[in-house]
Wavefront OBJ file of the C-alpha trace (Angstrom):
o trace
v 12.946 -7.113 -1.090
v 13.885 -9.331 1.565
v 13.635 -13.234 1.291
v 14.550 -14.237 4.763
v 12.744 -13.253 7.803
v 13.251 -9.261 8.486
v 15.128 -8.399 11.799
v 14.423 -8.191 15.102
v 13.417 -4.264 15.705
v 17.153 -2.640 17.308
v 17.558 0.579 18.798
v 17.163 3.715 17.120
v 19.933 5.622 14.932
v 21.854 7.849 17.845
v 22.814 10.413 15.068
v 21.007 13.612 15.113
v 21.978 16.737 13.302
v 22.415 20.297 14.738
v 19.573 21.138 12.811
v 17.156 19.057 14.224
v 17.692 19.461 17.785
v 14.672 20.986 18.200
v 11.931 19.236 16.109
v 13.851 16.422 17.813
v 12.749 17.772 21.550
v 9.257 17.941 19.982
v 9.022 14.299 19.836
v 6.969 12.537 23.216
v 6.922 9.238 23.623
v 3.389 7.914 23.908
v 2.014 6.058 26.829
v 1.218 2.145 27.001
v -1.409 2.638 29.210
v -4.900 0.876 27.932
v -7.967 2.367 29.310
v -11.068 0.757 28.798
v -9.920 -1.622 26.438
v -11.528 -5.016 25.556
v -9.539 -7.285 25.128
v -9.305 -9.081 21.919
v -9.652 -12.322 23.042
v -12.528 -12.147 24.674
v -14.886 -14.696 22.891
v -12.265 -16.778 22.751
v -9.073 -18.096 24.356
v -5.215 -18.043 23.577
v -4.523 -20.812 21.203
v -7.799 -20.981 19.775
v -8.638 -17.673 19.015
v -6.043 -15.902 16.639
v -6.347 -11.720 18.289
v -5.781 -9.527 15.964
v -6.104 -5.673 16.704
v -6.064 -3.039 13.737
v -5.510 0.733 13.153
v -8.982 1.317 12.183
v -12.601 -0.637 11.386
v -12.564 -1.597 8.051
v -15.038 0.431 6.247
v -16.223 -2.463 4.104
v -15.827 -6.617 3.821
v -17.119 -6.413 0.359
v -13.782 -8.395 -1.787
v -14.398 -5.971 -4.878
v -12.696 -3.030 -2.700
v -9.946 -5.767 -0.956
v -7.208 -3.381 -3.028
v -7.706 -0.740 -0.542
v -5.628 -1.542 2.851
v -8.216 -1.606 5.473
v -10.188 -4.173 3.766
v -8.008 -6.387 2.061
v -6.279 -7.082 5.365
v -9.217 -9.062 6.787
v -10.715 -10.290 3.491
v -7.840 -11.382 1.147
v -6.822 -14.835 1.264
v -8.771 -15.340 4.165
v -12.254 -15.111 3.318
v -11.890 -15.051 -0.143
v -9.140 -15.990 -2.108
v -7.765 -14.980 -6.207
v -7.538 -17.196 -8.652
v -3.745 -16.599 -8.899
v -1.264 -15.262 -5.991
v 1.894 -13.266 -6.286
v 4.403 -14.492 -3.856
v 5.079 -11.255 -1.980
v 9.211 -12.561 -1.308
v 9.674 -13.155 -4.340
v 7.023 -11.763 -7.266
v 6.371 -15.038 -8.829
v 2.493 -15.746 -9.994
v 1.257 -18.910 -8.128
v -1.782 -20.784 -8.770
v -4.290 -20.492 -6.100
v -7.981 -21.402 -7.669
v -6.201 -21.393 -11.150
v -4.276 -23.743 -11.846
v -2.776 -22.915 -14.951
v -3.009 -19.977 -17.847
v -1.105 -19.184 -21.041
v -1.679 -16.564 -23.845
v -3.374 -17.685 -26.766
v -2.921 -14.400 -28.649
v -1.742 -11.007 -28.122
v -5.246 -9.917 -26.312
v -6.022 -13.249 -24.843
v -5.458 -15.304 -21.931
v -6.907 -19.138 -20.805
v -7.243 -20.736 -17.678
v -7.666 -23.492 -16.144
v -9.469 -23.723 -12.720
v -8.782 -26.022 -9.748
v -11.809 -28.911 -8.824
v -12.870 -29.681 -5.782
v -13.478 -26.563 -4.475
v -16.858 -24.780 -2.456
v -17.683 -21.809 -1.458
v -18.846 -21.431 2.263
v -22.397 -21.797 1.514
v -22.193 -25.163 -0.094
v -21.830 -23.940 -3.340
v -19.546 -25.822 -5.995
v -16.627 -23.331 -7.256
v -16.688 -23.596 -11.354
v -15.825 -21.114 -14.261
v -18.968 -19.789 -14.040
v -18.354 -18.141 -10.734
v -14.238 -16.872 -11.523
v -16.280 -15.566 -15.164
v -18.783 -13.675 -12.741
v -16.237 -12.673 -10.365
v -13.972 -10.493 -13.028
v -17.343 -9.326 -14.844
v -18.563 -8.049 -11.074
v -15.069 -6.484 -10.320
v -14.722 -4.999 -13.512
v -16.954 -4.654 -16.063
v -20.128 -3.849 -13.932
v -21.283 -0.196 -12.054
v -20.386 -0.881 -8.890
v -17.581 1.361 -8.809
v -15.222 -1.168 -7.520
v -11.826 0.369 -6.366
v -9.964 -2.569 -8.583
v -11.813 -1.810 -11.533
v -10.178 1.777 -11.578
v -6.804 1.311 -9.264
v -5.882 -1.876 -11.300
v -7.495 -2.403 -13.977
v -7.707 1.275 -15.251
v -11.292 1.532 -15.879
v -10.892 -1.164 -18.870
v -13.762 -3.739 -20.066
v -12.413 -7.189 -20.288
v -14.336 -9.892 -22.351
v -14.701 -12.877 -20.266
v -16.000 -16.403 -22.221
v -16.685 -19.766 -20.238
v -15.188 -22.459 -22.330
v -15.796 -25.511 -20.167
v -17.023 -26.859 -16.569
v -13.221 -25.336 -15.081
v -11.897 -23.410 -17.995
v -12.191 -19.699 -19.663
v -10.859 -16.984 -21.605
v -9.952 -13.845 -20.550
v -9.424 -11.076 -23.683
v -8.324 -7.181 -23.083
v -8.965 -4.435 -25.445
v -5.100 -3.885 -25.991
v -2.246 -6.784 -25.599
v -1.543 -7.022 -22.354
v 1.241 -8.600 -20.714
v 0.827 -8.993 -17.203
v -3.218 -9.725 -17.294
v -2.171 -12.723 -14.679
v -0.745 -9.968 -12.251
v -4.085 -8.276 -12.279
v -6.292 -10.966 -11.738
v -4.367 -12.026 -8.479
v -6.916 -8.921 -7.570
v -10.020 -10.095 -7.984
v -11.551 -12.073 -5.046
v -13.543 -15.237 -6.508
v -17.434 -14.817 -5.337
v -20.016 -17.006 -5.970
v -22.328 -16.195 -9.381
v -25.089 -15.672 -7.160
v -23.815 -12.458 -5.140
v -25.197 -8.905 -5.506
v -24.373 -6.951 -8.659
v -26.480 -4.494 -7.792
v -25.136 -3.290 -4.109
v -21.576 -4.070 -2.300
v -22.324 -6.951 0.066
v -21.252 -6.428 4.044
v -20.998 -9.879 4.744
v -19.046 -11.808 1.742
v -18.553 -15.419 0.854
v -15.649 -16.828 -0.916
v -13.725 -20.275 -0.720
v -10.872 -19.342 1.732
v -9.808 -20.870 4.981
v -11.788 -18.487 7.174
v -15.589 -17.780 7.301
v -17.031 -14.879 8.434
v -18.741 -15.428 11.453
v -19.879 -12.154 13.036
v -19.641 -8.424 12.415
v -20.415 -6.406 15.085
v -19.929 -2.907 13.923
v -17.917 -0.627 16.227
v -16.570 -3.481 18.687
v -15.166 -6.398 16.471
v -15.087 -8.921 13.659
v -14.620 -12.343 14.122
v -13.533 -15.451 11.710
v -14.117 -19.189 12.120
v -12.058 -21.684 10.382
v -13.406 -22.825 7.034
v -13.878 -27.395 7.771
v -14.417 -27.585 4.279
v -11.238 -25.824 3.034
v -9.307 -27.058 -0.251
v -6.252 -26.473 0.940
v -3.823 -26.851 4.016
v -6.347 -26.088 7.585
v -5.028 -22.680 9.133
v -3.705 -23.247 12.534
v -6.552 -21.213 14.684
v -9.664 -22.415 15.033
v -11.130 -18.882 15.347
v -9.726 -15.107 14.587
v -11.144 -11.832 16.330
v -10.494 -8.506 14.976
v -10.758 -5.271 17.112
v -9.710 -1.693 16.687
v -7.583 0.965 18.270
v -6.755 4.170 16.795
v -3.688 4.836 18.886
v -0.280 2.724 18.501
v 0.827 2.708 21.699
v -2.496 0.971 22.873
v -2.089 -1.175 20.013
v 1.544 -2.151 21.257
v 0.469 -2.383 25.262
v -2.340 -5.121 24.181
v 0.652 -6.924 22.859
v 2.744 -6.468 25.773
v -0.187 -7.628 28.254
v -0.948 -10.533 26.016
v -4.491 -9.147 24.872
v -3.665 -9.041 21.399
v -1.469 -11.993 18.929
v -1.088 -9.758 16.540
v -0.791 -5.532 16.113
v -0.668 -3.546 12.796
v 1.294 -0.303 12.253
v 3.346 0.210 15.674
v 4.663 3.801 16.536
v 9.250 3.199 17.135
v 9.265 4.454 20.176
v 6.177 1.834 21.730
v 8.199 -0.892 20.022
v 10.541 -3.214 21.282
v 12.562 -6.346 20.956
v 10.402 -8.301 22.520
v 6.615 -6.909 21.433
v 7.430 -5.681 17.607
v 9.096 -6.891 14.403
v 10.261 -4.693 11.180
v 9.556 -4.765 7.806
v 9.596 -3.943 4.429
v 5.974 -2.858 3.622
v 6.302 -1.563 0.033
v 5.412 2.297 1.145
v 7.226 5.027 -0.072
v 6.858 8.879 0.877
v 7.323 11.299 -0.853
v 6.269 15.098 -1.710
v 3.725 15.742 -4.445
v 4.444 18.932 -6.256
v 1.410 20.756 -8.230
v 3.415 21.613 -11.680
v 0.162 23.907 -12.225
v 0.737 26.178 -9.944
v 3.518 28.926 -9.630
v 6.124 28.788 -8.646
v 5.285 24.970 -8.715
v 4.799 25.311 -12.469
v 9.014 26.135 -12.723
v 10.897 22.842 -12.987
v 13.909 25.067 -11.011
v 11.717 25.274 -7.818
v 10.884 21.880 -7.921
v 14.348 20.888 -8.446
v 15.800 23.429 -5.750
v 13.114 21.897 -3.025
v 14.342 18.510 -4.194
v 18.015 19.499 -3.317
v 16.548 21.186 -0.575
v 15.381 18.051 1.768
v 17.960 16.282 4.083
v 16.396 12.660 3.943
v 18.964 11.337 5.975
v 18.522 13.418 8.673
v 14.522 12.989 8.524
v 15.062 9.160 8.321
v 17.378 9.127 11.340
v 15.874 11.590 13.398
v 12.110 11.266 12.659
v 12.228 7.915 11.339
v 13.890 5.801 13.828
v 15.898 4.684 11.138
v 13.084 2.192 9.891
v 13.577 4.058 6.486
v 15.724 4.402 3.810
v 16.273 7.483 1.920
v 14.226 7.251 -1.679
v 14.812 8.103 -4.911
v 11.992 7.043 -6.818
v 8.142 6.147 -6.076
v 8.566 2.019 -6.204
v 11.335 -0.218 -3.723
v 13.537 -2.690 -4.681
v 11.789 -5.962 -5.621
v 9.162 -3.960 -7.648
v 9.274 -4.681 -11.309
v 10.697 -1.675 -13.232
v 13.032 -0.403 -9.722
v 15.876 1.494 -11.239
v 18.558 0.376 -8.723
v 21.286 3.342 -10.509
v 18.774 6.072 -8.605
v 20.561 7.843 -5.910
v 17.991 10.026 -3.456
v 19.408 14.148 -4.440
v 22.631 15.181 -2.210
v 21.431 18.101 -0.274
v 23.181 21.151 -1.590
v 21.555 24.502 -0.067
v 23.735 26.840 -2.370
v 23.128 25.442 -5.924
v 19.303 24.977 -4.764
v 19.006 28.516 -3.861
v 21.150 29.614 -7.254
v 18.046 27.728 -9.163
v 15.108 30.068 -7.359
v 17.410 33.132 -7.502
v 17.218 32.063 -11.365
v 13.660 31.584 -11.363
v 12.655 34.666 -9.206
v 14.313 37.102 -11.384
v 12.413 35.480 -14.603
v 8.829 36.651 -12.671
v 8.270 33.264 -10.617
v 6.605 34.147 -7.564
v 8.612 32.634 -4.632
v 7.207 34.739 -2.185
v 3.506 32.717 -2.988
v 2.350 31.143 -0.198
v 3.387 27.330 -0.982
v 0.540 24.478 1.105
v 2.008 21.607 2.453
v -0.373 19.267 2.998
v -0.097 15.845 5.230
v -2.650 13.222 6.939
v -3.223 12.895 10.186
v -2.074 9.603 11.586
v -0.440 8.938 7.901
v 2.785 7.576 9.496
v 5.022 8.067 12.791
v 5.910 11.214 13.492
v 4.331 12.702 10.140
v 3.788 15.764 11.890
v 7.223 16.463 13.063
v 8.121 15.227 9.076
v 6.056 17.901 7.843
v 8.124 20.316 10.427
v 11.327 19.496 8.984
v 10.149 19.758 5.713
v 8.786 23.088 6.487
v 11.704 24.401 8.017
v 14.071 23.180 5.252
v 12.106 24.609 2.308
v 11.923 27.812 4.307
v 15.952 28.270 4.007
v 15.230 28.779 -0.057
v 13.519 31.738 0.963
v 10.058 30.083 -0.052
v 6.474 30.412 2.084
v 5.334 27.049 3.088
v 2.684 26.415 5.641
v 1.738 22.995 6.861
v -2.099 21.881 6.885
v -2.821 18.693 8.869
v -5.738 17.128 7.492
v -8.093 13.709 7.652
v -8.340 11.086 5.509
v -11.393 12.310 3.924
v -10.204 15.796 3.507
v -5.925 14.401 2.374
v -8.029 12.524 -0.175
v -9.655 15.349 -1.519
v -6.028 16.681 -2.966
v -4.581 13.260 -3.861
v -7.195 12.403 -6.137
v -8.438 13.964 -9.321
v -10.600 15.903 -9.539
v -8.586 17.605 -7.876
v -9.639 21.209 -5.676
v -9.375 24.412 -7.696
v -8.557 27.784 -6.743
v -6.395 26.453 -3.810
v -3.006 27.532 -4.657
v 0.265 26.002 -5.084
v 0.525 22.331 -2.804
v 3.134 19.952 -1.691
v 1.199 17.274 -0.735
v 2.606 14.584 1.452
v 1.954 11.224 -0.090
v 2.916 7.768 0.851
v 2.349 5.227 -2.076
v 2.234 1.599 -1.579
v 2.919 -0.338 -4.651
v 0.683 -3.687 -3.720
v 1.267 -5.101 -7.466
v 5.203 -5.483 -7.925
v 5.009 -3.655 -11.039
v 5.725 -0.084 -11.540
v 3.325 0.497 -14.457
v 0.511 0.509 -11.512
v 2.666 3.060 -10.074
v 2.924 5.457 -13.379
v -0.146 5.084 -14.459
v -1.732 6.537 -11.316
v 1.187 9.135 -10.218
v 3.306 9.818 -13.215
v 0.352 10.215 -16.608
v -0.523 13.470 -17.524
v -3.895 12.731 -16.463
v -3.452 9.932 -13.930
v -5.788 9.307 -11.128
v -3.005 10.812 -8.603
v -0.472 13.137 -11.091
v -1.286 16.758 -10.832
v 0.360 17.014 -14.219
v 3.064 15.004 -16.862
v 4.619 15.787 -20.189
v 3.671 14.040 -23.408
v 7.102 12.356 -23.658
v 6.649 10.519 -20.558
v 2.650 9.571 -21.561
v 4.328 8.119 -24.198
v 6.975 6.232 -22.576
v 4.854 4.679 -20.380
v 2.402 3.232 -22.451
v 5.144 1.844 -24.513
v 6.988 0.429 -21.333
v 3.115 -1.018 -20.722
v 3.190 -2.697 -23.814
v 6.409 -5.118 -22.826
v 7.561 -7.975 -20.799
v 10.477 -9.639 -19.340
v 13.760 -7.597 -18.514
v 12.464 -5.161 -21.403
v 9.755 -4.244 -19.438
v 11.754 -3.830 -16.406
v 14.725 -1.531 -18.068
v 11.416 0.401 -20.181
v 9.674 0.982 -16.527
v 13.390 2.085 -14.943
v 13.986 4.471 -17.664
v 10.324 6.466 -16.989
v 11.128 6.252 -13.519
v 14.807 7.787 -14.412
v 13.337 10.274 -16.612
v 10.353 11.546 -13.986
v 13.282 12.927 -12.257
v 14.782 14.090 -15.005
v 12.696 16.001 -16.864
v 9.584 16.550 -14.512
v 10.456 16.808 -11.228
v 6.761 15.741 -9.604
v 7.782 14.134 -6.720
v 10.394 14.925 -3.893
v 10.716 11.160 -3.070
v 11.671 10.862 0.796
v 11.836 7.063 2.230
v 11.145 4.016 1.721
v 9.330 2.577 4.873
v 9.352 -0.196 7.081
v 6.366 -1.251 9.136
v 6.343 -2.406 12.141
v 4.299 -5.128 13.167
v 3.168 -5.897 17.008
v 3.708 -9.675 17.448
v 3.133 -11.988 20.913
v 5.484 -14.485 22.281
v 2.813 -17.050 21.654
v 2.381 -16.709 18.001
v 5.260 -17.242 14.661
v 4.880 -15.398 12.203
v 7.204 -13.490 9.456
v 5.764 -10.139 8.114
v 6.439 -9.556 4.409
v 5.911 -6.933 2.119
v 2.056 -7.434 1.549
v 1.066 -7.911 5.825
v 0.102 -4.326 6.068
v -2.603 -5.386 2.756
v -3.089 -8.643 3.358
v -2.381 -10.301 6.647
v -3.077 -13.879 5.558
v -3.726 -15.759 9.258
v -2.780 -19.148 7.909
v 0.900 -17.864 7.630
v 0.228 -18.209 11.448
v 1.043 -20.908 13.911
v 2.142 -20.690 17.351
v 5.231 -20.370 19.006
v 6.981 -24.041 18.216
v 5.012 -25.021 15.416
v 6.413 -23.148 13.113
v 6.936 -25.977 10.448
v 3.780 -27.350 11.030
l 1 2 3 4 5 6 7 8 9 10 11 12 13 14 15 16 17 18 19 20 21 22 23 24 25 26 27 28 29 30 31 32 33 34 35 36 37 38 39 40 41 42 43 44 45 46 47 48 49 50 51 52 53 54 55 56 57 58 59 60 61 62 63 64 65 66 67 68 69 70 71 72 73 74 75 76 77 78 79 80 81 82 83 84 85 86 87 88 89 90 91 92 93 94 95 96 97 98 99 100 101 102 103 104 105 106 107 108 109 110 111 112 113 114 115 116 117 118 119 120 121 122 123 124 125 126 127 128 129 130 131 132 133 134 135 136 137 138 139 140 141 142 143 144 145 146 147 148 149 150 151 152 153 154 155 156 157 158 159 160 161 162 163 164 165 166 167 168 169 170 171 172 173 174 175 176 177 178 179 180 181 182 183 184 185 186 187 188 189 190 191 192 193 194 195 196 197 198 199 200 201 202 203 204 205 206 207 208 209 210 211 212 213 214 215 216 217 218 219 220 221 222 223 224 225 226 227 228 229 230 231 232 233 234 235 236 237 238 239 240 241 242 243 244 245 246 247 248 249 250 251 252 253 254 255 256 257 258 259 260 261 262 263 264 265 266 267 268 269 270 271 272 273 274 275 276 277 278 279 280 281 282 283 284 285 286 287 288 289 290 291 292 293 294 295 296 297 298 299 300 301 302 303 304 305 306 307 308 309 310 311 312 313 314 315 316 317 318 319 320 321 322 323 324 325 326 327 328 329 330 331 332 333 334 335 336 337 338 339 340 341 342 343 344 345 346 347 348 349 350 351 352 353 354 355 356 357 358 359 360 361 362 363 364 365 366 367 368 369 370 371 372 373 374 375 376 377 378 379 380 381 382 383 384 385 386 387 388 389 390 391 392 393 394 395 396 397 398 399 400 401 402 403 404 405 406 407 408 409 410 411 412 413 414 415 416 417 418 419 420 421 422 423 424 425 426 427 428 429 430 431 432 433 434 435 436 437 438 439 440 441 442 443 444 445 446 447 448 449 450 451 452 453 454 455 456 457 458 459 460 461 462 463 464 465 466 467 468 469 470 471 472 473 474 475 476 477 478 479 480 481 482 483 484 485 486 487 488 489 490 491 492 493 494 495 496 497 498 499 500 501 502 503 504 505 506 507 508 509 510 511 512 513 514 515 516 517 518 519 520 521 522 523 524 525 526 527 528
């Protein structure tokens, strides 16, 4: 993980192999032309209205569900804020509306709360309201995505012990209980726990002003703030589902600010890369034959060129992966190498496994999203096309979100066959327990299968902190590859983030989750 600002976006790699020559011809460059747009500004102007235009509408404001993407990049830290805040640079745990916690035994934690804080409606911020907050997240039946994507579906026992204090206790010991709760959004006691709210209130430096659904979302600045007053008086959100409008609002100085830019509408002067914690990678259903034979999994792993993909493809905002989690994420196992491609020993291990009864002729699905990254289409080609020279039957299905989700999630479809399913995993937390508890467990929320062995290694790697926790973590990711073979890891990606002359502002690792506008200023104020 980078600690200084990431580069400038530079031309493409010029390297393309033989191979690719004509998935490469397949690739168009989109147009830049905007038809009918509205321009992001318009109930405001430059300088005091921060534009900001998305992917896609979030489909909900409500902070329980700010772990998924499209919400948390309006709502966290902007609307409503954690009680304590990883530093995506560098992974440290910073107070926010904590101040302070310590374990008091293996199961518990205590806090201390900062004063002097309301919420937007008036309301004073107190331990009350952080107690109701984690009980609302987490222990209630709103189905919030934290409760399940970070907290595992676990109870907590939460216990006011004074005007700005409490105690936080976890069935099992558990180390990094801080690191969760940097994902729970503070509400006020007397929200909903009944129904999801649409429009929330927190304590952050924004306040949300208007929603109109379909056409925008806009912010006001938060006069009552704790902390340091964000730069922009005001901050509009709009939509557009296609990146190269996204990128020609930037370039005609309709937008500040554009998420998720395709490489070929970016330049030098409209775009900057980044690390954005997502990794891709293929999915392999170990239930299925001749998915169920650890040598096809292994020969498709030897199989994939991931240079070539990452060059080609890519644009070269990639780096070839060996594992699920990038560097910076706690439990990285920097001796990984991503598998050389070797066509002759890969086909040796499904000659070996055809002529024990695997069925390599079965038709194999691979499986990607529409819109998942660039060019994930053309990826899906290669991929295709690569497998195929094993001799094995692969056939791409292009699906939609909905539909993608269907097979990354358990329960997962029966009676479907054998699926590679393309998957690109974005470890928000910094640890890779997150990660193996969702892709890597037998039974995990996104694992089509596991061994006992690694169940067991992870819970014990769970279990530990400090540099044992990080060389635990490294081994299970070390030993995934090993001994189970799930995933054909690909890249590691880099975003690419649309960004006006008019505005600073250094993406990091979290911006494609959280997009915090007081990191903000504009161009020349950048200390201020």
């Amino acid at each position: 993980m980078q600690s200084s600002a990431p580069p400038r976006l530079r031309g493409g790699r010029s390297r393309t192999l033989a191979a690719f020559t004509a998935l490469a011809a397949l690739v168009s460059s989109a147009g830049c032309t905007v038809a009918n747009s509205d321009a992001a500004g318009s109930t405001g102007t430059a300088g005091s209205t921060l534009r900001v235009v998305l992917a896609q509408e979030p489909p909900t404001l409500e902070p329980c569900e700010a772990s998924l993407t499209s919400t948390g990049v309006v709502v966290r830290s902007n609307i409503t804020e954690p009680l304590i805040e990883r530093d995506p640079e560098t992974g440290e745990l910073q107070p926010l509306l904590a101040t302070g916690w310590q374990r008091t035994d293996p199961t518990t934690w205590s806090l201390d709360l900062r004063s002097g804080v309301t919420f937007h409606d008036g309301q004073e911020f107190t331990a009350e309201d952080a107690a109701f907050s984690i009980d609302r997240a987490v222990n209630s039946d709103l189905a919030c995505n934290v409760d399940g994507y970070v907290f595992d579906g676990k109870d907590l026992e939460v216990a006011v012990t004074g005007d700005m204090s409490l105690t936080v206790t976890t069935p099992d010991p558990d180390p990094i209980l801080p690191l969760r709760l940097s994902f729970i959004e503070v509400v006020p006691r007397t929200t909903s726990t009944e129904d999801k709210v649409r429009e929330p209130v927190g304590t952050g430096p924004y306040v949300l002003d208007d929603w109109e659904t379909g056409v925008s979302i806009s912010l006001r600045r938060n006069d009552s703030y704790w902390g340091e007053a964000p730069a922009y008086p005001e901050a509009r959100y709009v939509w557009r589902s296609e990146p190269s409008v996204r990128a020609a609002m930037i370039t005609k100085g309709e937008a500040d600010l554009a998420t998720a830019l395709n490489p070929e509408d970016a330049t030098d002067e409209n775009s900057v890369a980044y690390p954005n914690n997502e990794t891709v990678a293929l999915r392999l259903d170990g239930r299925e034959p001749p998915l169920d034979d650890i040598r096809v999994r292994r020969a498709m792993d030897m199989a994939v060129e991931r240079e070539a993909i990452v060059d080609t493809l890519l644009a070269g905002l990639a780096e070839p992966a060996a594992q699920l989690v990038p560097d910076g994420v706690v439990g990285y196992n920097d001796e990984l190498r991503g598998t050389p491609t070797d066509l002759d020993a890969a086909r040796e291990l499904v000659a070996e496994a055809a002529a024990d009864g695997a069925p390599i002729d079965r038709e194999i699905s691979l499986i990607a999203r529409n819109g998942q990254f660039p060019r994930v289409a053309e990826t899906a080609e290669a991929l295709q096309y690569q497998l195929a020279r094993l001799g094995l039957n692969v056939r791409i299905e292009m699906l939609d979100t909905a539909a993608h989700l269907q097979y990354q999630l358990r329960p997962l479809p029966e009676d479907v066959g054998p699926v590679a399913l393309l998957i690109m995993h974005g470890n928000q937390t910094g640890d890779a327990a997150f990660t193996a508890s969702q892709y890597l467990l037998s039974e995990g929320a996104q694992s089509t299968f596991g061994t006992p062995e690694l169940d067991a290694e992870i819970a014990a790697a769970s279990a530990l902190s400090g540099q044992e926790r990080q060389e635990a973590l490294a081994r299970v990711l070390a030993d995934q590859n090993a001994d189970v073979a799930q995933y054909v890891h690909l890249a590691h990606m880099r975003g690419l983030m649309g960004i006006s002359p008019g505005v600073h502002y250094e993406p990091n690792s979290a911006s494609g989750d959280e997009l915090r506008l007081a990191d903000v200023r504009p161009a020349g104020r950048e200390g201020s």
